[in-house]
C-alpha positions as CSV (number, residue, x, y, z in Angstrom):
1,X,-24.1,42.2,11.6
2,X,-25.6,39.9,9.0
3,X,-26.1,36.1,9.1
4,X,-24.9,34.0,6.4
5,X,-27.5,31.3,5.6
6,X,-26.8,27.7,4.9
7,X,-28.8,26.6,1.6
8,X,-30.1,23.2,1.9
9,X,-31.7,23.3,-1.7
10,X,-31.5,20.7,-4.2
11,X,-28.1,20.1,-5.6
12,X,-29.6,17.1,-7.7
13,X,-33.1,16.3,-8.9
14,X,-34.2,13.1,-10.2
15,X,-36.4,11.2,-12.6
16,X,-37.8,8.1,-13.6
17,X,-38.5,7.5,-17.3
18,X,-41.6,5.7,-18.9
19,X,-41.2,3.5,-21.3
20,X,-42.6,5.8,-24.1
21,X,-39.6,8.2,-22.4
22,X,-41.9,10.6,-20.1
23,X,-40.2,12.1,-17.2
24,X,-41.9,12.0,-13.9
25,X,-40.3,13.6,-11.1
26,X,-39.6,11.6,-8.0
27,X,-36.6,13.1,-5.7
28,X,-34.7,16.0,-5.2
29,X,-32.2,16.2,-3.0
30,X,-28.9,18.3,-1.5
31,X,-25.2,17.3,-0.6
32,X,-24.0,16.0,2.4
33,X,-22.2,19.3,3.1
34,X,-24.6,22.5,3.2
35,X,-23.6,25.1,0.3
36,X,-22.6,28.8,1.3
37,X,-24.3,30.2,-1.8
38,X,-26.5,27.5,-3.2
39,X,-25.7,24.4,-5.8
40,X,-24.6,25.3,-9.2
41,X,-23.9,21.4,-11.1
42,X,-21.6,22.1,-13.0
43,X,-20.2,18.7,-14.0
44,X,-22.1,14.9,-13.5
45,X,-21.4,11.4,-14.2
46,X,-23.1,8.3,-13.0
47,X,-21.2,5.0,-12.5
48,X,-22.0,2.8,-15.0
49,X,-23.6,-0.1,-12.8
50,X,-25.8,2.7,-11.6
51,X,-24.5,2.6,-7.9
52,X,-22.9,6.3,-7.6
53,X,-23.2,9.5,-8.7
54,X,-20.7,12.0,-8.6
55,X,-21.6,15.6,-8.9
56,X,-19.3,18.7,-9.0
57,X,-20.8,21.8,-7.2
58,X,-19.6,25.6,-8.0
59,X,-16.2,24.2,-9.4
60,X,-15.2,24.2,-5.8
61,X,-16.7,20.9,-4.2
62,X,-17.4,17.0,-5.3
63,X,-20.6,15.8,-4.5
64,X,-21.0,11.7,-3.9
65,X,-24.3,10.3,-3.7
66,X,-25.3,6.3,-3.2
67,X,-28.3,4.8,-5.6
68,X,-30.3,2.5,-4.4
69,X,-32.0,-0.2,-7.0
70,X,-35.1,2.0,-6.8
71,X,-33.2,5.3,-8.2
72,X,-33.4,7.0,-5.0
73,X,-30.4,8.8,-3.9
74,X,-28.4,9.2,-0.7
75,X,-26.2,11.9,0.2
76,X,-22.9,10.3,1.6
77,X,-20.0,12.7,1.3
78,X,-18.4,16.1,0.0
79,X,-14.7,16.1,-1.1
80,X,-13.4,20.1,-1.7
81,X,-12.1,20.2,-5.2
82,X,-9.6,23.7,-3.8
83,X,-10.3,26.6,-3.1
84,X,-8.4,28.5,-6.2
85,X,-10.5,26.1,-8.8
86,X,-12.1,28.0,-11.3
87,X,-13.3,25.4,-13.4
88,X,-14.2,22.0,-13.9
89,X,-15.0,20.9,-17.7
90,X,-15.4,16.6,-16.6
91,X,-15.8,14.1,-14.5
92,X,-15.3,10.7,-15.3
93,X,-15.0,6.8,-14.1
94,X,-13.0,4.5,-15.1
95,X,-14.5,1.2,-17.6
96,X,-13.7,-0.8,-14.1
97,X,-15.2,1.3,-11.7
98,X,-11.8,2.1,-9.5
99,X,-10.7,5.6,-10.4
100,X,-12.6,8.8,-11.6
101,X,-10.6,11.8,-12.8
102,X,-12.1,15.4,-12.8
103,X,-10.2,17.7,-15.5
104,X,-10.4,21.9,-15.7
105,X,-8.6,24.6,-13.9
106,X,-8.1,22.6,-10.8
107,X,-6.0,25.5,-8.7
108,X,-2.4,26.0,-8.4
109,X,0.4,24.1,-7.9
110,X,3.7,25.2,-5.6
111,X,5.0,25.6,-9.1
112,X,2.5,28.1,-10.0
113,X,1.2,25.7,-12.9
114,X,-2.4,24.8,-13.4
115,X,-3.6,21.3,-12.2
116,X,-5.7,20.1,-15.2
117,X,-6.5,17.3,-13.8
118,X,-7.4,15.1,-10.7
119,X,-7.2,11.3,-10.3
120,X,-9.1,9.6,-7.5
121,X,-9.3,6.1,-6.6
122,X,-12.7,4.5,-5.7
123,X,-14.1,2.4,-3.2
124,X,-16.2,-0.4,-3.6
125,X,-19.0,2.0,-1.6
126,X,-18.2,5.0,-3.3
127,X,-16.4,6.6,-1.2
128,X,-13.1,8.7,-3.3
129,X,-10.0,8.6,-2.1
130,X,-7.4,11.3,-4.0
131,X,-4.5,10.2,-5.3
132,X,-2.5,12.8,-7.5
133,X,-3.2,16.6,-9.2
134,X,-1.4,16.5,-12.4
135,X,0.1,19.9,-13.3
136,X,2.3,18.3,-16.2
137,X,5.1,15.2,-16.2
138,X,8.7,15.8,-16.2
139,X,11.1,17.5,-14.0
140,X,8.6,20.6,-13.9
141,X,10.2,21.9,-10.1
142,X,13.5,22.3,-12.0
143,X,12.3,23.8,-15.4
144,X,12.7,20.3,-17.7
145,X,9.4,19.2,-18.1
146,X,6.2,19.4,-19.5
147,X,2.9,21.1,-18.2
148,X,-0.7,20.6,-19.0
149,X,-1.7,24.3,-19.8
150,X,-5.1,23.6,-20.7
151,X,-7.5,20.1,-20.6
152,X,-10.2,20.3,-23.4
153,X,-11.6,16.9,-23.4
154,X,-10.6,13.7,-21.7
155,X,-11.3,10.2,-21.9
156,X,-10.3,6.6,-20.4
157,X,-9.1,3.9,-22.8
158,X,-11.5,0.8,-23.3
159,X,-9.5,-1.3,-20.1
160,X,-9.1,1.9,-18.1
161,X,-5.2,1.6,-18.0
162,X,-4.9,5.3,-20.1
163,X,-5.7,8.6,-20.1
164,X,-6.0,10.3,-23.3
165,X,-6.8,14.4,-23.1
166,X,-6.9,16.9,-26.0
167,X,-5.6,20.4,-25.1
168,X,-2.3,22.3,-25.0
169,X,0.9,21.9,-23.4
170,X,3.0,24.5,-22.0
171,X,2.5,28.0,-23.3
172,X,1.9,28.9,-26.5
173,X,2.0,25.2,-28.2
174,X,-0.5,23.6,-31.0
175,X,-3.2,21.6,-29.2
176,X,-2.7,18.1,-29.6
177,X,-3.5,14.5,-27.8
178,X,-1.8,13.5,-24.8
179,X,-1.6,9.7,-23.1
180,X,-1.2,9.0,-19.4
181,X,-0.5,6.1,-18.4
182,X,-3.0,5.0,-15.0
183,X,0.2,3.1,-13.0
184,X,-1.1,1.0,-9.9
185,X,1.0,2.5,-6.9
186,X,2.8,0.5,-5.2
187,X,2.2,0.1,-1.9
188,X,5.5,0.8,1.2
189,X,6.3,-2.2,4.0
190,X,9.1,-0.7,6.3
191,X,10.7,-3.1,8.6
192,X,8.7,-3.5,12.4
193,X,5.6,-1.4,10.8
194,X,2.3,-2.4,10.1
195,X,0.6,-4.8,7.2
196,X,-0.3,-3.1,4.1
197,X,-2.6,-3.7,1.8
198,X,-1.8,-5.4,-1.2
199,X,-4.3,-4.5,-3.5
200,X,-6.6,-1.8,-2.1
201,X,-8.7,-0.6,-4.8
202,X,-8.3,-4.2,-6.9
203,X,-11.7,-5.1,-8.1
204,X,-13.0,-8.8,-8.8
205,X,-16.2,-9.5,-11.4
206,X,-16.4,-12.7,-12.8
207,X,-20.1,-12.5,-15.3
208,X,-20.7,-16.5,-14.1
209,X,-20.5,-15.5,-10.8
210,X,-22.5,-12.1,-10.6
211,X,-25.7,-14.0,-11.7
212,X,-25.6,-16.6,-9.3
213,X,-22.7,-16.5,-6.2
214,X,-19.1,-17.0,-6.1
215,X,-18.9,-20.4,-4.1
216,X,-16.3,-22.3,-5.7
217,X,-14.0,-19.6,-7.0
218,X,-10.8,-19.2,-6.0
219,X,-8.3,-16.6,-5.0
220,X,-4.6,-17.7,-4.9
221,X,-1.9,-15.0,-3.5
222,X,2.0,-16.3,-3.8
223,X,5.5,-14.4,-3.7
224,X,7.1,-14.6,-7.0
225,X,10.3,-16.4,-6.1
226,X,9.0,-17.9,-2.9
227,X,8.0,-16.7,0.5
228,X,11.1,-15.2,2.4
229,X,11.0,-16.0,6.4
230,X,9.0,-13.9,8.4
231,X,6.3,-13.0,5.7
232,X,2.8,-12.9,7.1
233,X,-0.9,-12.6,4.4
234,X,-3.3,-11.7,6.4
235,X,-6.4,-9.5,6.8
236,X,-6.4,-5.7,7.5
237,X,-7.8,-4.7,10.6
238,X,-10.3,-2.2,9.2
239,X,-11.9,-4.3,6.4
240,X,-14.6,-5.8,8.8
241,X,-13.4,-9.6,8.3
242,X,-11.9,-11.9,10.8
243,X,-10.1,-15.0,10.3
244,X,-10.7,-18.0,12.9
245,X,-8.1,-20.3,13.6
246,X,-9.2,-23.2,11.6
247,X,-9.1,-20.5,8.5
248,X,-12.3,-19.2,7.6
249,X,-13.2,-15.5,7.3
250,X,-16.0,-14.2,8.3
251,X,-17.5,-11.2,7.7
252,X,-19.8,-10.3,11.0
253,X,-21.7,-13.5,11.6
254,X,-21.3,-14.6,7.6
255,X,-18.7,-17.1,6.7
256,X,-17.1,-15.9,3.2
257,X,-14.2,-18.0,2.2
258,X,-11.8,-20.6,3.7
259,X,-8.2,-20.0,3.9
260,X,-5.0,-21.8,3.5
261,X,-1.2,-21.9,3.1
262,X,1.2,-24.1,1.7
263,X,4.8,-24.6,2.9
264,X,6.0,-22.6,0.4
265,X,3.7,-19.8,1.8
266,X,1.1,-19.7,-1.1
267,X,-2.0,-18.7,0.0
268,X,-5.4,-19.9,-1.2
269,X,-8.7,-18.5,-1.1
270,X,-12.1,-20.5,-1.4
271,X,-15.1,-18.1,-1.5
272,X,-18.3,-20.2,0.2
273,X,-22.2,-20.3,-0.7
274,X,-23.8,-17.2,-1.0
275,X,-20.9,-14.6,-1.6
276,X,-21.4,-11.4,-3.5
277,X,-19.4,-9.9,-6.0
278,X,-19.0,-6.7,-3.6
279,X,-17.7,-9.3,-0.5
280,X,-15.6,-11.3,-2.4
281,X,-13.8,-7.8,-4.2
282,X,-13.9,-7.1,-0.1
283,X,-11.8,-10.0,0.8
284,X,-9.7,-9.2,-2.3
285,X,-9.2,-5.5,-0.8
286,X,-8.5,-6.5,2.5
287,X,-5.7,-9.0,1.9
288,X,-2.5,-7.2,3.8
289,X,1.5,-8.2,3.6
290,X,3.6,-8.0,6.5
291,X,7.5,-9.2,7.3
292,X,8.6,-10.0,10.9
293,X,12.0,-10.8,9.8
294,X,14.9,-8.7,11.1
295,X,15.9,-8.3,7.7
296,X,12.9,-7.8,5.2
297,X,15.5,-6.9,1.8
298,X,17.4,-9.8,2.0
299,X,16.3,-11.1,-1.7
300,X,16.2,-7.1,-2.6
301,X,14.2,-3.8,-1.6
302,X,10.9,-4.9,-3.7
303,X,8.5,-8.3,-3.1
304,X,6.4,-8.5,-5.9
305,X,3.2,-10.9,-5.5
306,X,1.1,-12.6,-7.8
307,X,-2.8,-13.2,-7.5
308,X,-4.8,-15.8,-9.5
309,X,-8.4,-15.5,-9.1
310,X,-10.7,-18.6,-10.6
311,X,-14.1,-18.6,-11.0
312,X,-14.8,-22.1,-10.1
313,X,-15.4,-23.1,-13.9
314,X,-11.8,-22.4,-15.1
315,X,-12.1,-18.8,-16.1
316,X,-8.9,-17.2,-14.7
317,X,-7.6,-14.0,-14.5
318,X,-3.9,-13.0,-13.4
319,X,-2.5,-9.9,-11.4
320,X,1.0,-8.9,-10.2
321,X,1.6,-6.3,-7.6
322,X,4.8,-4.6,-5.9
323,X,5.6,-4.0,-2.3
324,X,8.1,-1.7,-1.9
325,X,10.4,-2.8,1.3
326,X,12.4,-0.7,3.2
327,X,14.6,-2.1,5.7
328,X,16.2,-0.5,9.3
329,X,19.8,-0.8,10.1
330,X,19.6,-3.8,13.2
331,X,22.5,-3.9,15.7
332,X,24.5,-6.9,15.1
333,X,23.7,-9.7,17.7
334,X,26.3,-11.9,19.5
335,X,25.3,-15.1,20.9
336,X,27.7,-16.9,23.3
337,X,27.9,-19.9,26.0
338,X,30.3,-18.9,29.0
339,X,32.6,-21.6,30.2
340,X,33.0,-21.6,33.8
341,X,36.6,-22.8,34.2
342,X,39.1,-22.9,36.9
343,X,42.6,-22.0,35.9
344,X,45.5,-23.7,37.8
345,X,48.9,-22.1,37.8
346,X,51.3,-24.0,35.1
347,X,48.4,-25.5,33.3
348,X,47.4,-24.5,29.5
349,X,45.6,-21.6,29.1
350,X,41.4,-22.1,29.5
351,X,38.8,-21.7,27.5
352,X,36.6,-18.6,28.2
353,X,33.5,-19.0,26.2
354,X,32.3,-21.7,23.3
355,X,29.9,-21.3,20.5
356,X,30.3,-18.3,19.9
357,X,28.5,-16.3,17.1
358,X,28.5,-13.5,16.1
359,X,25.7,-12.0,13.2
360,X,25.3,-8.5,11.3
361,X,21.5,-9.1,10.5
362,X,21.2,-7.2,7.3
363,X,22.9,-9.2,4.6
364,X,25.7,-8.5,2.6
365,X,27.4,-6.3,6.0
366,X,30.5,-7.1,7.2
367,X,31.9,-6.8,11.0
368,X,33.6,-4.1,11.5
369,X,35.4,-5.0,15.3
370,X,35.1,-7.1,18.3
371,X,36.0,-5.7,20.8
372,X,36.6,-8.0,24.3
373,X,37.0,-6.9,27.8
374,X,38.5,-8.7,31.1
375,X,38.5,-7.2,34.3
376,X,39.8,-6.8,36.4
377,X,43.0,-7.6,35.0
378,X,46.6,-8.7,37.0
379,X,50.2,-8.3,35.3
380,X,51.0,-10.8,33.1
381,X,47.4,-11.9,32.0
382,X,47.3,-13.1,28.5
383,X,44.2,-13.6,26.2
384,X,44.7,-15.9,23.3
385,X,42.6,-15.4,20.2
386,X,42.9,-17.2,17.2
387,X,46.7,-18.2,17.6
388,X,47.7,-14.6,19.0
389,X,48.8,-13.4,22.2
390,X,47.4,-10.7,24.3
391,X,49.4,-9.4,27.3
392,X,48.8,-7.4,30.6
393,X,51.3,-5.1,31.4
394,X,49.8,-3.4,34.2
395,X,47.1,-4.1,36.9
396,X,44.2,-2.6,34.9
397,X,41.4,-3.9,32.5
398,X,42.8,-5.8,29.0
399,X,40.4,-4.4,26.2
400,X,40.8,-6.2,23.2
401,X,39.6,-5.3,19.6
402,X,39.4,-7.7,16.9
403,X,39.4,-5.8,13.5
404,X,38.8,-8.5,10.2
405,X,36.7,-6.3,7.8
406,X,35.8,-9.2,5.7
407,X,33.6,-11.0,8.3
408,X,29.5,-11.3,8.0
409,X,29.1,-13.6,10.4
410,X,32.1,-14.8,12.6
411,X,32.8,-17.3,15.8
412,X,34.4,-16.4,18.2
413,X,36.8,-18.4,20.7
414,X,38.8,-17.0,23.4
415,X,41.4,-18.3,26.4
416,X,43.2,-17.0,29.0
417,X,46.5,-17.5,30.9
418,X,47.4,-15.7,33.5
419,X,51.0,-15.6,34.7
């Protein structure tokens, strides 16, 4: 039976260049994951503050490799492209650095469309994370939308907020120009679940800052409309910082920024001495939303937030981002003090219970019963609620249900008389 061989040969060779433009030869070097049947490049872009190179293998794979300031290149990671891609025609980053789309036959979709292209989101390392294979826009699972039949050329608008490809749509059509629109996602909170990021491929660069460090700039992070009770900014777990007590963040043994919060919940970031561009975009990253309250959708189903970022010399720059909340049905909760009374024959009736209350949670719900139990029970027992009477008619238990539909939050106040 024959052995299939691994290749480890070069999937990307590098040069330096002379001033008078002579090539010399200094590196060559494979992907991360070992091809099957050797490399074949067959699509490349660099990033264009020369950190990463991204390099598409056989149409089938995405090589990413890390440059150092000396040119020389590190294998880091393979993404597979799909199995059923037959070709890829680009690759291409985004002005900003946070997204690079591949374009070409990309494989199928359930729909039996072509994906023309790819959109991934990129890390401050690298590192590609996908977010969507476009086949087309529309309704296209139910016949009333628009596929991308072919992708001939692509290219990002000058802010990186568009898309604009050259090709054909659906069968048979004129080529013409198409525009996508890059949307930031928005990121899902669901009620008892864990932070989320608020901005998790949000990049900072501030030119006054890259040459020197960005102690003195600012970061400010506020709810538009106000903080709601129970909302938490914090820190994701996984970014590598800590915040101490006394709120400063740290990353490993390196204080990066100071933190505080207002009353109204605003939150503001001071970046310290010697902080990168790459750590403070870190802290941006990193910065997480999270509601303890029982009722998260109280002011509506989406928390928008706004971040400010200042430079330190009064170069600002604004952002808004959406939460999407989702919030979980709570069992209403009653609250009550017992009375521990004596009842003597002849007397008035007693009180059973004070200050009671009686909540839904979720806003805008109304109660739908009460219901109130006493047992045991003797013939002739009477419960009084709200001016009515309730009477025993036989030794068993009186169970007692108080409809009023247009109650959210009720008290409660109940007596007794037995005969």
């Amino acid at each position: 039976m024959a052995k299939r061989c691994l290749s480890r040969r070069p999937a990307v060779s590098g040069f330096s260049v002379g001033d008078d433009g002579t090539l010399t030869y200094k590196q060559s070097i494979a992907g991360s994951t070992a091809s099957e049947e050797g490399y074949y490049a067959s699509a490349i872009t660099i990033l264009p503050d020369g950190k990463s190179l991204y390099v598409v293998d056989n149409n089938t794979s995405l090589h990413i490799f890390a440059i150092a300031q000396d040119g020389t290149l590190t294998a880091t990671s393979t993404l597979a492209i799909g199995e059923d891609a037959t070709s890829v025609k680009q690759v291409l980053v985004s002005p900003d650095g946070t997204s690079v789309v591949i374009t070409g036959e990309l494989g199928r979709s359930e729909n039996y469309n072509t994906y023309s292209v790819i959109l991934y989101a990129r890390a401050s390392d690298g590192s590609l994370t996908q977010l969507q294979a476009v086949e087309g826009f529309g309704d296209i699972a139910n016949y009333n939308g628009t596929t991308l039949n072919e992708v001939h050329y692509a290219s990002f608008s000058a802010d990186g907020k568009q898309l604009y490809l050259t090709g054909t749509l659906n069968y048979g059509t004129p080529e013409g120009i198409i525009v996508l629109d890059l949307i930031p996602s928005s990121e899902t909170f669901t009620e008892r679940g864990d932070a989320v990021a608020l901005i998790p491929s949000g990049t900072l660069s501030a030119p006054v800052n890259d040459q020197s460090s960005y102690q003195g700039a600012t970061l400010v992070i506020e709810r538009t409309g106000g903080a709601q009770a129970g909302n938490r900014l914090g820190l994701s777990a996984g970014s590598g910082l800590t915040l101490a007590e006394d709120g400063k963040i740290s990353l490993g043994d390196k204080a990066i920024a100071n933190a505080t919060t207002d009353a109204n919940g605003k939150l503001t970031l001071t970046f310290l001495a010697g902080v990168t561009q790459a750590e403070a975009q870190q802290v941006l990253r990193a910065i997480t939303y999270q509601s303890t309250s029982n009722d998260p959708t109280a002011a509506g189903t989406e928390a928008t937030f706004r971040i400010h970022f200042n430079d330190g010399q009064d170069h600002t720059a604004e952002f808004t981002t959406v939460v999407n909340l989702v919030g979980i049905n709570d069992p209403a909760v009653v609250s009550t003090e017992p009375v521990n009374s004596t009842y003597v024959p002849g007397n008035d009736a007693i009180t059973l219970f004070k200050n009671t209350v009686i909540d839904t949670i979720e806003t805008g719900q109304k109660i739908h019963r009460v219901e109130i139990s006493v047992s045991p029970a003797s013939v002739g027992d009477v419960l009084h609620v709200e001016g009515g009477r309730f009477c025993s008619t036989r030794p068993s238990t009186i169970r007692l249900l108080l409809v009023k539909a247009e109650w959210n939050t009720a008290s409660v106040s109940a007596t007794a008389l037995p005969p």
